[in-house]
N, C-alpha and C positions, 0 to 999 in steps of 0.2 A: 656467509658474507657475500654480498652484491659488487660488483665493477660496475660504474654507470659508463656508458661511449655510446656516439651515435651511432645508429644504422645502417649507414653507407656503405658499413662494411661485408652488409650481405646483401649480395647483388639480386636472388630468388625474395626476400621479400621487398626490395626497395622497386623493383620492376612491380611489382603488386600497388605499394603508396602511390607512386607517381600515375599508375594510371587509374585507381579510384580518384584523387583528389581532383580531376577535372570536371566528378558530377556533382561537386558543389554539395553536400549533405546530402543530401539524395543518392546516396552510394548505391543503392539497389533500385530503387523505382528508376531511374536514368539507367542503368548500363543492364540489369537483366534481358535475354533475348526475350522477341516479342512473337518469334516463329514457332510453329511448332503449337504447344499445350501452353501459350501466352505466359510464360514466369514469370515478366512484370507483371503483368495484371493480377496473377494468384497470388503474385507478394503482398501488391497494393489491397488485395481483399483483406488477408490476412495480418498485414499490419492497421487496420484500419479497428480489428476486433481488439487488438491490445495496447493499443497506442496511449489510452487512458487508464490502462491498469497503473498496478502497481510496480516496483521494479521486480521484486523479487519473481513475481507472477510474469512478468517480460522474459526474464531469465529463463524461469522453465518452458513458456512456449515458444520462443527460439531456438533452444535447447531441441524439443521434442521435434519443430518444425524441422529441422535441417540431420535429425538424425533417421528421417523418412528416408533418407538418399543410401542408396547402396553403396557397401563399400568398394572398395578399386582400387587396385596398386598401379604404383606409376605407371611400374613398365608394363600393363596391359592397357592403360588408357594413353600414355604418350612414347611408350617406347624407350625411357629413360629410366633409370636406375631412382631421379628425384627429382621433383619437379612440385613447384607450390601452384596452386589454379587458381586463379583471381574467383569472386563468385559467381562474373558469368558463366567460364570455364566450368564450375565446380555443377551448378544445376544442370549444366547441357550433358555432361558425360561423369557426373559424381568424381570419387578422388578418396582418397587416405585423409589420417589424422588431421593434418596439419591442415589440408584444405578446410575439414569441418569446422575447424577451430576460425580459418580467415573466413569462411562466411558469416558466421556467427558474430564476428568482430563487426563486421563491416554493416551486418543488419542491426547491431544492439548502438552504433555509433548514427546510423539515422535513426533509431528512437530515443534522442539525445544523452546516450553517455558519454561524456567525457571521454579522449585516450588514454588522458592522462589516469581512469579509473580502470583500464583494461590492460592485460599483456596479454601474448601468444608464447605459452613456454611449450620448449623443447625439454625432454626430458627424460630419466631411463625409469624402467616399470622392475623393481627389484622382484618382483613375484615372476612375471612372464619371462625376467631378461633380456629385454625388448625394449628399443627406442619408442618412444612416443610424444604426441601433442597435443595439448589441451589448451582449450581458453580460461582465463581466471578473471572473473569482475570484482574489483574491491568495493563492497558496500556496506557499509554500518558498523567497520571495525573489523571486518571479517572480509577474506577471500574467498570466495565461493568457484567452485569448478565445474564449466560448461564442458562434459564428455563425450565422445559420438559414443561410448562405450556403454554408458548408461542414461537411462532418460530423469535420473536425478540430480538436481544441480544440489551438491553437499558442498561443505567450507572443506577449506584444504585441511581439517586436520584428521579428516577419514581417510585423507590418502597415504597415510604413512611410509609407504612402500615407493610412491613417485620423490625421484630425487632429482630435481631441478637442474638443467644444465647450463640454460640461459633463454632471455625471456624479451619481445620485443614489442614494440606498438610502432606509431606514427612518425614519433620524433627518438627514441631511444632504444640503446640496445645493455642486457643486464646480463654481465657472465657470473655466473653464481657457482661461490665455491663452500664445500662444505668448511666448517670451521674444527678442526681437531686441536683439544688439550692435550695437555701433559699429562701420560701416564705411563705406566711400565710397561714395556714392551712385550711381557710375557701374555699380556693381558690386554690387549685390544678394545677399544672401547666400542660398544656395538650402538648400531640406529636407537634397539630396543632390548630392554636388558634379556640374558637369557633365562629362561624358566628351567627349573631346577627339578625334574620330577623324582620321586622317590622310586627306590628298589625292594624288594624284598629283604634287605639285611638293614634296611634303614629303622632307627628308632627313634620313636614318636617321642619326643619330650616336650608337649602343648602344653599351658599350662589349665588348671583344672576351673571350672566354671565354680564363682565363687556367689552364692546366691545370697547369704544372709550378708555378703560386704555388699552384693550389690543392693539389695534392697535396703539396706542403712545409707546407702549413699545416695539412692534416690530422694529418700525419705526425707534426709537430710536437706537436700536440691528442693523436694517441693517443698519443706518448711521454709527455705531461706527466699524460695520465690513467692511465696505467699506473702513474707514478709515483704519482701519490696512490692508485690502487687498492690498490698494494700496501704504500704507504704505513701506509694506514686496514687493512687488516689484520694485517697486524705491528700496530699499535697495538692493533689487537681481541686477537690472540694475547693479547699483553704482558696487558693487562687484564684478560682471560678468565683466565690462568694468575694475575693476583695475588690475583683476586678468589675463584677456588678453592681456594690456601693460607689466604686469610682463611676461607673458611668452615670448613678442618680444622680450624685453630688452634681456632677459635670452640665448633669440635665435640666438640675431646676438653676443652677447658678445662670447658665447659657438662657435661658427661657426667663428668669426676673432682670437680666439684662438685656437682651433684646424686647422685651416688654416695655420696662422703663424709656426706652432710648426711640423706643418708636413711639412712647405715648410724648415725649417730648417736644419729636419732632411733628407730631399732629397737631399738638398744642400750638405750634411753631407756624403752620400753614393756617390754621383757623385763625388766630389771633392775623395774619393776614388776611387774611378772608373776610375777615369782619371789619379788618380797614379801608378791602374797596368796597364793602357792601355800604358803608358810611357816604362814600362817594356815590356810587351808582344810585343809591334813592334817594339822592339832591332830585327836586323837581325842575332845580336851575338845568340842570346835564341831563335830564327826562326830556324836557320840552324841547329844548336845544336838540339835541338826539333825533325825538321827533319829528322837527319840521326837517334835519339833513334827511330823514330815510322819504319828506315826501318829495325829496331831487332824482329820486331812481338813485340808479349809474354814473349819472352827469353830476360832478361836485365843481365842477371847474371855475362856475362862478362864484362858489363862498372865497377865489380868492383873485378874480377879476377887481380892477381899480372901480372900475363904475361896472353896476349891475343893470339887464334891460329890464327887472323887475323891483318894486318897490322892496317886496316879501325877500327875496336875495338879498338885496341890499341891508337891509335888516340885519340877517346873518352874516354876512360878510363883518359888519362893521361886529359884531358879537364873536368875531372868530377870538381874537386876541384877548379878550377879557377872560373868552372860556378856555385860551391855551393857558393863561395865565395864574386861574385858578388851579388846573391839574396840573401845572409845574407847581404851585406852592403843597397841593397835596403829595405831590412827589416826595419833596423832598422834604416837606415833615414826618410821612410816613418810611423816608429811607429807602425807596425805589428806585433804580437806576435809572430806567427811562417807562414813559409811560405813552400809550395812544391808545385811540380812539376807531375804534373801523367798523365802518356800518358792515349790510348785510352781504354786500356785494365783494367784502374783500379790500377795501380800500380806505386807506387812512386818510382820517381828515382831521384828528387833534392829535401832536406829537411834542414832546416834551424836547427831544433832539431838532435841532436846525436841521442838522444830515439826516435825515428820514431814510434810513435805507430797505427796502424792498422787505416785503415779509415772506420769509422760508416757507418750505412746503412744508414745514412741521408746521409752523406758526398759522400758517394758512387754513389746515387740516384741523385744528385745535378753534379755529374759528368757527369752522362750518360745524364742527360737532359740539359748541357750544350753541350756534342759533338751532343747534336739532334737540340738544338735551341742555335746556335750559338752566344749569347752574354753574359754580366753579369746577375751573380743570386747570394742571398743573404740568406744564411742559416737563421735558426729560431737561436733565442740567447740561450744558455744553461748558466749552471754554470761552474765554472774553482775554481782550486785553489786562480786563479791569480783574481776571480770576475765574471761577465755575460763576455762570450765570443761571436762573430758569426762569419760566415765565409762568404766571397768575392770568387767565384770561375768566372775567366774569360778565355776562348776558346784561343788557340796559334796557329796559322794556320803555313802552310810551306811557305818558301822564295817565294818572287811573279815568280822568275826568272825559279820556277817550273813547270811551269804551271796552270792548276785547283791548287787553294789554296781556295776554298769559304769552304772546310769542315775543321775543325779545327784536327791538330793531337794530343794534348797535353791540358790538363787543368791547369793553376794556380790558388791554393787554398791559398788563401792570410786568419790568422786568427788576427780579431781586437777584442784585449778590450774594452768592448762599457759601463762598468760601470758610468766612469766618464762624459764622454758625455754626456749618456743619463740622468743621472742627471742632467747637467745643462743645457740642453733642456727643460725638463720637469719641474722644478721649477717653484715656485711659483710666478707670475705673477702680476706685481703692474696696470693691466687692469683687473685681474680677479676681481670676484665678493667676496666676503667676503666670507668663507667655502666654494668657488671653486677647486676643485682638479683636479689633469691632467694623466690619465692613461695610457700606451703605454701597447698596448692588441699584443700578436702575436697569430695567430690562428695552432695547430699543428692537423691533423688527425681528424679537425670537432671542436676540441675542444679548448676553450678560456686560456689563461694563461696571468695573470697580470706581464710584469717586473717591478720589484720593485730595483732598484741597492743598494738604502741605509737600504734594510733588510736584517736580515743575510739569509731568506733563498732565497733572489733574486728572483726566480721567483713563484709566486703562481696559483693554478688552482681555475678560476672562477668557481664559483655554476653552476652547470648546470639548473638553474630555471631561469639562468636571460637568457637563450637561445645562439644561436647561430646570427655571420654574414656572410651573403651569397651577399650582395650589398659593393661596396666600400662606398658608405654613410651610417650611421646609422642615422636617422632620430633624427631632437629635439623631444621627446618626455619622459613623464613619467613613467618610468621605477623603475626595482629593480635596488639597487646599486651594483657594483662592488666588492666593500669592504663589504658589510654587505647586510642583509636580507630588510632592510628598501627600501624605495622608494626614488629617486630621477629624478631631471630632469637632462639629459645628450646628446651628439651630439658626432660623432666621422665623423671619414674622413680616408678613408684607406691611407697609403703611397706608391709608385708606385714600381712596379718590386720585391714587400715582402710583404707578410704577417702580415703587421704590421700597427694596426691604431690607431689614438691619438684619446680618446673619453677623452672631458672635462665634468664634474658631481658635480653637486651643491646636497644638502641633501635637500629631500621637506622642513621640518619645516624650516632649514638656510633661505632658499629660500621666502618662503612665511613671513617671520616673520615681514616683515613690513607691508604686506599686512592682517596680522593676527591682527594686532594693526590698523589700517583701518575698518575694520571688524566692530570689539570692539565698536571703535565712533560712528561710523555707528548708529548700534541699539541700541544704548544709547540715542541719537539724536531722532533717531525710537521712542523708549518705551517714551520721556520725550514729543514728538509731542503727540502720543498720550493718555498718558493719562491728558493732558492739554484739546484734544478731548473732551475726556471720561468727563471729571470733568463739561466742558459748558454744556455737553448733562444729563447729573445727573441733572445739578438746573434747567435745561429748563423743566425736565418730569417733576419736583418734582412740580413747580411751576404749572402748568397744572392738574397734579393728587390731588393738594389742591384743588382747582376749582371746581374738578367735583364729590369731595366727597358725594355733597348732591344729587345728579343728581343719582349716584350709590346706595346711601341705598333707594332711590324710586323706583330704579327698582329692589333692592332685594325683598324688600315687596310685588310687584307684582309679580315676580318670585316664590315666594315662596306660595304663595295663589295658583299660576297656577299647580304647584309640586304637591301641596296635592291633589287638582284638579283632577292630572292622578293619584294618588296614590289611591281615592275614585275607581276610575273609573275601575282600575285594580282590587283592592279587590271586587267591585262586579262579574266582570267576573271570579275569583277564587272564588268567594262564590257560583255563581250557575251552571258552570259547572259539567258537569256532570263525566270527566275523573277525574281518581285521579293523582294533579299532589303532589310531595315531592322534597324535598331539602335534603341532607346528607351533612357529611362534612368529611371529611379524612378520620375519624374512624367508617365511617360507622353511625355514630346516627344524627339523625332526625332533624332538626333543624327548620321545618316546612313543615306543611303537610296541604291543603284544605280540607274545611269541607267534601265531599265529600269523600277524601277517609281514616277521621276520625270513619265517619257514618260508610262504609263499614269496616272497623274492630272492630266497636263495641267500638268504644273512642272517647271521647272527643280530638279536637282541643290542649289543655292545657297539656293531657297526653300523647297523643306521641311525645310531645318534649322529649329527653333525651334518647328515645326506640331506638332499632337497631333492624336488622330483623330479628334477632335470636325471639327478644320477640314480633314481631307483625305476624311473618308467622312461627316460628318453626325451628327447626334446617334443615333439609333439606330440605328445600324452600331459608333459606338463605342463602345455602352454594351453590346452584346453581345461584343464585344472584349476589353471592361475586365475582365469575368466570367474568361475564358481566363488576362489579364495577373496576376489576381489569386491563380489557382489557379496558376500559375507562380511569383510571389515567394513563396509561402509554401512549396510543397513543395520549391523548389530545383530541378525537374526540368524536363525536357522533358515535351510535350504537343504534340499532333494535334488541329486541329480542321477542320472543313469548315463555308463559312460563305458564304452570298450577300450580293456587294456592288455598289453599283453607281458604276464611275466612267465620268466625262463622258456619264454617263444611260443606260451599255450595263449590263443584268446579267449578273455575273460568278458562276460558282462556282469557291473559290477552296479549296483544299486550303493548310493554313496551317500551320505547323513552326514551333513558340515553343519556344528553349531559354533558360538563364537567362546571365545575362552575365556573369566575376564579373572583378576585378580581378585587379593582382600581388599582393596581401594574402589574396586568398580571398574578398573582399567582393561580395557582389552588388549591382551598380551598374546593371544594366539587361537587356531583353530583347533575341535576337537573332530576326528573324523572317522567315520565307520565304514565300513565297505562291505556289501554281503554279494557273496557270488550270486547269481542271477541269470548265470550263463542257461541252463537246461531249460529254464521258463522261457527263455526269449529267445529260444534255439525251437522247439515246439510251438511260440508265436507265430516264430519266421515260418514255419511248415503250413500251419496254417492260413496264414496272410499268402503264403504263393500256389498255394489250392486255391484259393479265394481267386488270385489275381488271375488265375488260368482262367477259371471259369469266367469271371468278367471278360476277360480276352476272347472267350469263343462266344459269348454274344455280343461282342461288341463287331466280331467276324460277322456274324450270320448279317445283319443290318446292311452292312456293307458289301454283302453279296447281294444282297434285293437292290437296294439304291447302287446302281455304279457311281453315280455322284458323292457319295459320300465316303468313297475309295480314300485311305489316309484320310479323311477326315477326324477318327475320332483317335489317332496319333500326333495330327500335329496339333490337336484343341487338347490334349495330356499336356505333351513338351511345354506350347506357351504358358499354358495356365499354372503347372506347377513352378517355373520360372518368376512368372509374376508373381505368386504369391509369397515364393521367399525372398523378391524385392522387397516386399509389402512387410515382413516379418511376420507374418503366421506363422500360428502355433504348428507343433510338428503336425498335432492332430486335425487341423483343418486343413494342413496340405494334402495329409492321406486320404483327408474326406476327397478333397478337390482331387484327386488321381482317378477314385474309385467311379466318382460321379462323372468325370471325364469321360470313362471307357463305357460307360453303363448311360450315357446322356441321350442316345439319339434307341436306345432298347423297347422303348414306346412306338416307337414307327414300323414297327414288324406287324402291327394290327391295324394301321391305317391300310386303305384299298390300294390295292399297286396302281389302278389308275390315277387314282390322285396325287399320291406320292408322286410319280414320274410324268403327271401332266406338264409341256412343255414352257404351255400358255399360263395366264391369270388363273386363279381358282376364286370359283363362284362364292358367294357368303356362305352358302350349303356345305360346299366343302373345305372354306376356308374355317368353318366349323368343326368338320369332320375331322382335320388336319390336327386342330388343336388340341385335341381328344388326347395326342400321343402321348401327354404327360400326364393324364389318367393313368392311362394303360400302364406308363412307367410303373407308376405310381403302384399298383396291383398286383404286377409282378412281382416288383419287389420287395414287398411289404411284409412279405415271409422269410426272408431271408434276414439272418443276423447279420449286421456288421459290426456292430460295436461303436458305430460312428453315425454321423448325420448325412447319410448317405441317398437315402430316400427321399429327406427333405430336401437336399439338394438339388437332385436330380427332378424333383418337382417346381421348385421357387424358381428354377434359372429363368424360365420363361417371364416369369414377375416381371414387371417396369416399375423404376422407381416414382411414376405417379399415379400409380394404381390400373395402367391399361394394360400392362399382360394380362398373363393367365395362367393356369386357370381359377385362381383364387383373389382375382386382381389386387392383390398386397401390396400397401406402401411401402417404401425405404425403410422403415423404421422397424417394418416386422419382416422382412427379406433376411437371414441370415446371410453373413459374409461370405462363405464358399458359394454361397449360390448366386449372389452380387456378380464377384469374380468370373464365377464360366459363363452365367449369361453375356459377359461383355464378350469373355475370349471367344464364344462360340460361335458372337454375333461374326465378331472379325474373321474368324476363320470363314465361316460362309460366305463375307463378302470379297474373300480375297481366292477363293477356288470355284470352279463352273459350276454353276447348277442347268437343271434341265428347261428353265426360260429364261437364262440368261449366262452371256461368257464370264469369268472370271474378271474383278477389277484389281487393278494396280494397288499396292500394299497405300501409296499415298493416299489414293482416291478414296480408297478404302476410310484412312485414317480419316477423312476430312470427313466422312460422314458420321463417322462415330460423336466426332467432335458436334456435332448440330444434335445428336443424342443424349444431350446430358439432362435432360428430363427422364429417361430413360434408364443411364446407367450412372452409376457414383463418379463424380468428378474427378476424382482421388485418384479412383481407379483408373478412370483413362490417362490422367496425367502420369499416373506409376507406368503405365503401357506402353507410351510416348519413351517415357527416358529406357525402358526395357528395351523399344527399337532401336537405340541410340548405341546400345553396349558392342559388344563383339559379340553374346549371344544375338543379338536384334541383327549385328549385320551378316552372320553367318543364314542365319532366318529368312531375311529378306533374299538373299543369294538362292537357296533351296528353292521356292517361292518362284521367284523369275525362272527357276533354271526348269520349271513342269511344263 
């Protein structure tokens, strides 16, 4: 159960919100320090490579980014028992849990999560016994948990053992209690149930593996699923086959109706067409025509009172006779209005007094009538009078002129097409039931429905249901015209216009007989088979009476066989020698073999119920719990080697955790072995400090030739193994880095002493000479076992990461990491102690030149350096350092 209340009431994270939110989103690129190993700017690199992943992929490299930082406890970086570090704080000098968790917040909230998506819980770790804090991101129905602990972000349900205590972000604060039922008091209700493990006086009563019920009952299962397999496709057939006569039907009906209705309406423009063509090869409106196209441009005098030519005058007095005539062909022929316009665009016979100006369509429809010589057919607009369009057909000159093929003169004939097109388009005693008939004209790409009996005549189609570029539109399943929904529809352009008749049925209209087909269908289906189903019930049932007796004989022998291995296994746990144990969620014991009862000094009977806190100590368990932890969450096994000590002997204990899971598949506990190990890695250790003498007394001899290099190859050990457990190297690359440390400078025992201890520059010759020395290393020690990469270390350090060491000039990519590592620390250590041509520099001066280095050494690596100087190792360092 959750309390929701605000934050204010804790004062350590509320000093945290108030002074992030002054950098505006930008909570890290704005307030990281810029001094030092520049951590704005590494942010800024580093959020720039994930900015456009995914979330989940943000998660984990945030996650991994900010668990590069060492850990630290308050009171050794602020001297207070608690203390939360904002994320400048937290990069400059690292921190504890809780810090991990607010930088991690504050970096996932500028790569835009929500707070309201995030908390910071506070909460107890039932395995360790140990306070702790984690971050959680809610994403996709799941919490997922950001932990400095591990570099896997898993959902919280791996964490079973973390018990939430309260949990906070930006604006809220969550105290979280568990919720306990009602139960008997004898009887405690646990996190996770307890595991039950058997003894040796326990008896197996399982019951017996029954093979012929089960294969009748299989048998059974595949016959009944066979029947519905085939069931369900005959039914698909059946469907499939009616739903494809439905779409013929639909196809030719849609196709003899849009056929019809466009031969109609062509019938409809021709029979126009042929009534201006009756007009236009009048020789009266030819020759007339004529003489206006030999005025040019200028028509002004055909309507001057007096003309300053005879031949005007002529025309002039001839205008009105010829208005007069194409008003009477007007309006025999049923034309709204009609005119006359030469070649230039300009009207000079009009059937209207008000002549009003011709539109850029009407304009455009001229010129491409005097370019392609015959009729053409406006798009339909609105009028007062209803949808209007216009007829524009070419008037050529008298044939008796000669060349007459270019036309001089346009007639723009305009018709009311409301009524028509209505009873064109009507409704159809062939159509199909909620069949409708569209007339689409296309303007400038774009669709318009005419509609004559709406008041707003014409409407603009959605632009989702697309575009036509084919004079067919295909039958096919489509958006509607009228509406968002689906239907099926067919269109057919009409000839010399922009205009196609598409007929459109509504899917469900359409389908709905076939949807009641459907229906029967699987009713028919379901009532076959569970008629199936019912024969095949009383054939098992009668079969499994049968063979009841058959079955409790082979449980009884089953069961004698069970205890059987169950003897047979508790002796091999009774005399082995490893100690194996069982835990269960919380950590406590739920059985353990005599063996590794003896070895702590308890009876079998008394470490049920113990955890490791009370059979090894508090830290022994809390190093334990680390392992248990990394166990419940990856589900896997794990190897660890671990020093313990029971009844005051130390032990090295080679330790085998696998996960436990139930009959469900559930993970209910750890299973764990322990072999002693102590006598092998007791004769290791013998070995390893023979080893390390010897490296010791050559790393002396070096240092007695070179006085210069006096403590050098102790404080280039200290730093480098330091930084490398900043860094989390494996154990084994730090013992590499120890060994190679003390053995790094064992090549310069064959360099000339002249050279070596030259005070001045050293010539190319023997700045050749010089470099030899990790040959040499190299030779010496190449006979020598280590067991590790000791050799190659001691030879790559000189490497630079862009191929200009030596002596094998190796890029970054093939430099192994211990050898990465001491070539930086080596460099540093030599520029911060005297050599023989030059004094000792300042640890700072030092640092700044490494920093111009990074062609040289891993970025990584100087930046891990950086915050190493930073620590109380780095300041007790620096203090030594100054104090030579």
């Amino acid at each position: 159960m959750e309390l929701k209340g605000k934050n204010k009431t804790l004062a350590r994270w509320q000093r945290i919100v108030n002074k992030m939110s002054a950098h505006k989103q930008q909570y890290l690129s704005n307030s990281l320090p810029t001094s030092g190993k520049n951590q704005r700017k590494r942010w800024k690199q580093f959020k720039s490579t994930i900015v456009s992943a995914s979330r989940m992929q943000q998660l984990r490299k945030v996650n991994a980014y900010f668990n590069k930082w060492p850990y630290r406890l308050d009171r050794e970086n602020w001297g207070k028992r608690e203390y939360w570090a904002s994320p400048p704080e937290f990069v400059k000098k690292s921190g504890d849990c809780e810090d991990y968790a607010i930088a991690k917040y504050y970096a996932l909230r500028e790569l835009g999560v929500p707070a309201s998506s995030m908390r910071i819980v506070a909460l107890m770790d039932n395995i360790r016994r140990l306070g702790h804090a984690v971050l959680v991101v809610f994403y996709k129905g799941d919490a997922w948990v950001l932990d400095n602990q591990t570099k896997l972000v898993l959902s919280h349900s791996k964490f079973s053992h973390y018990v939430p205590q309260f949990s906070v972000n930006e604006t809220n604060r969550w105290a979280h209690i568990p919720v306990k039922k009602n139960q008997p008091a004898s009887k405690p209700k646990k996190m996770i149930p307890e595991l039950k493990m058997p003894t040796k006086t326990n008896d197996y009563e399982l019951p017996v593996t029954q093979d012929k019920r089960s294969r009748l009952k299989w048998f059974g299962i595949a016959v009944l699923s066979a029947i519905v397999v085939i069931s369900a496709l005959l039914c698909f057939i059946h469907i499939k086959s009616e739903e494809a006569v439905l779409k013929v039907r639909l196809e030719k009906q849609q196709k003899l109706l849009a056929t019809g209705r466009s031969e109609s309406i062509n019938n409809w423009l021709q029979a126009m067409a042929e009534q201006g063509d009756r007009l236009i090869n009048a020789d009266l409106f030819r020759l007339f025509a004529s003489e206006v196209n030999l005025l040019g441009d200028n028509i002004g005098s055909l309507y001057a009172e007096e003309a300053s030519q005879a031949d005007d005058s002529t025309l002039a007095q001839q205008l009105p006779m010829m208005r007069n005539l194409l008003e009477e062909f007007s309006s025999y022929a049923g034309f709204s209005d009609s005119r006359i316009i030469n070649r230039f665009g300009q009207t000079y016979i009009a059937t209207n007094a008000n002549v009003s100006a011709l539109s850029q369509e009407q304009l455009d429809m001229v010129h491409t009538v005097l370019q392609n010589p015959k009729v053409h057919f406006s798009t339909v607009r609105n009028s007062s009078n209803g949808l209007v369009f216009d007829m524009f057909l070419p008037i050529f000159p008298p044939e008796f002129e000669g060349e007459y093929t270019k036309p001089i003169s346009v007639l723009m004939l305009s018709k009311i097409a409301s009524g028509k097109i209505t009873e064109i388009i009507s409704a159809s005693p062939l159509a199909e039931q909620g069949n409708t008939t569209h007339l689409v004209q296309k303007i400038n790409g774009a669709l318009q429905d005419i509609l004559p009996w709406q008041p707003e005549g014409i409407l603009e189609i959605n632009s989702s249901f697309g575009t036509i570029e084919e004079d067919i539109l295909p039958f096919a399943l489509r958006e509607n015209l009228s509406n968002t929904a689906n239907g099926y529809s067919f269109g057919i352009k009409i000839p010399n216009i922009n205009w196609w008749v598409i007929e459109e049925i509504d899917y469900d209209i359409a389908r709905a007989e076939l949807t009641s087909t459907i229906q029967t269908t699987l009713v028919i289906a379901l009532l076959a088979i569970g008629a199936f189903t019912l024969v095949i019930f009383l054939f098992w049932w009668l079969l499994i009476s049968q063979d009841n007796k058959k079955v409790a004989d082979n449980f009884r022998e089953l069961a004698m066989t069970i205890k059987e291995q169950k003897m047979f296994l508790d002796s091999i746990n009774d005399t082995i020698p490893d100690y194996i144990a069982l835990k269960n969620n919380d950590g406590i014991y739920q059985y353990v073999n005599p063996a590794f009862a003896n070895a702590v000094g308890r009876t079998v009977e008394e470490m049920h119920g113990l955890d490791d806190t009370a059979v090894f100590g508090y830290a022994t368990a809390n190093r334990l719990a680390s392992s248990d932890q990394l166990v419940n969450m990856s589900e896997e096994s794990i190897n660890i080697t671990e020093k313990i000590y029971l009844q005051s002997q130390r032990y090295v204990m080679q330790i085998s955790k696998a996960p436990f899971f139930d009959g469900e598949g559930t993970l209910n506990g750890i299973v764990s072995v322990f072999r002693d190990i102590t006598a092998a890695v007791e004769a290791e250790e013998q070995r390893k400090l023979a080893e390390q003498q010897t490296i010791t007394a050559l790393a002396s001899t070096i240092e007695h030739i070179d006085p210069y290099l006096g403590g050098h190859t102790r404080m280039l050990e200290s730093v480098s193994i330091e930084l490398a457990r900043n860094l989390n190297m494996s154990d084994a690359e730090i013992s590499t880095i120890e060994a190679a440390a003390n053995l790094s400078q064992i090549g310069k025992l064959f360099v000339p002493r002249e050279i070596l201890l030259k005070p001045g520059a050293l010539t190319p010759d023997e700045k050749v000479e010089m470099d030899k020395h990790a040959l040499h290393a190299k030779e010496v020690l190449s006979n020598i076992e280590f067991g590790l990469p000791v050799v190659e270390t001691v030879t790559q350090m000189n490497e630079k990461m862009d191929g200009s060491g030596y002596p094998d000039h190796l890029h970054g990519k093939d430099i192994i990491p211990p050898a990465k590592l001491l070539g930086l620390t080596n460099t540093f250590c030599a520029l911060i102690r005297p050599r023989a041509y030059r004094p000792a520099l300042s640890v700072e001066n030092s640092f700044e030149i490494l920093k111009e280095m990074e062609n040289f050494y891993d970025p990584e690596m100087i930046a891990a350096l950086e915050r190493l100087l930073n620590t109380r190792f780095g300041e007790e360092f620096i203090k030594e350092v100054n104090a030579m």
